[in-house]
C-alpha positions in Angstrom: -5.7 -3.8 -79.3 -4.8 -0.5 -77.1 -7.3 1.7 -75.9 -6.9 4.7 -73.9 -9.6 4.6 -70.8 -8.1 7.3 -68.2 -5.3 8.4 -66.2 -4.5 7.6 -62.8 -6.1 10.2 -60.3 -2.6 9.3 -58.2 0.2 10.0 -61.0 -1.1 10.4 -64.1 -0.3 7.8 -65.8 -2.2 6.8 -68.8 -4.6 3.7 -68.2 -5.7 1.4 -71.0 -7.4 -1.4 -72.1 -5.6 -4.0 -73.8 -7.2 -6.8 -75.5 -10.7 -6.3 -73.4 -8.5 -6.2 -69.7 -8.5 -3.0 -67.7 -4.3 -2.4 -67.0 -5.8 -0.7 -63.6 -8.1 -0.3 -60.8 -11.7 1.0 -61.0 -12.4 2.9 -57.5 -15.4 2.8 -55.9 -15.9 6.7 -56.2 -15.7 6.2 -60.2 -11.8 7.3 -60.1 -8.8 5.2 -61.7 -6.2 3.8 -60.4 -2.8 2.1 -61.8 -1.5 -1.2 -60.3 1.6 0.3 -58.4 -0.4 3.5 -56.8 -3.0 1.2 -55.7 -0.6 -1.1 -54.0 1.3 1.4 -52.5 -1.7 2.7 -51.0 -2.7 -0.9 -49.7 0.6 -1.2 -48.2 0.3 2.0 -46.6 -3.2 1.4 -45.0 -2.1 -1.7 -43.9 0.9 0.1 -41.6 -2.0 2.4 -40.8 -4.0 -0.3 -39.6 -6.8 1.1 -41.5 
């Protein structure tokens, strides 16, 4: 089953739930996420050093 949840706050890309799993990342701040945005921005804070 293939549920729409929310969009990425980064892109826009459609988030869903498939078969009870979350294909994202819930934020802290209640804002979603998708997979690659959030590692780009972990790769980015980690050439911050933040």
């Amino acid at each position: 089953m293939r549920e729409l949840v929310d969009y990425c706050y980064l892109c826009q890309k459609p988030l869903y739930c498939l078969d009870g799993f979350f294909n994202g990342v819930q934020k802290e701040n209640g804002k979603s996420s998708c997979f690659e945005c959030e590692e780009r921005n972990q790769e980015g804070e980690k050439k911050d050093g933040t």
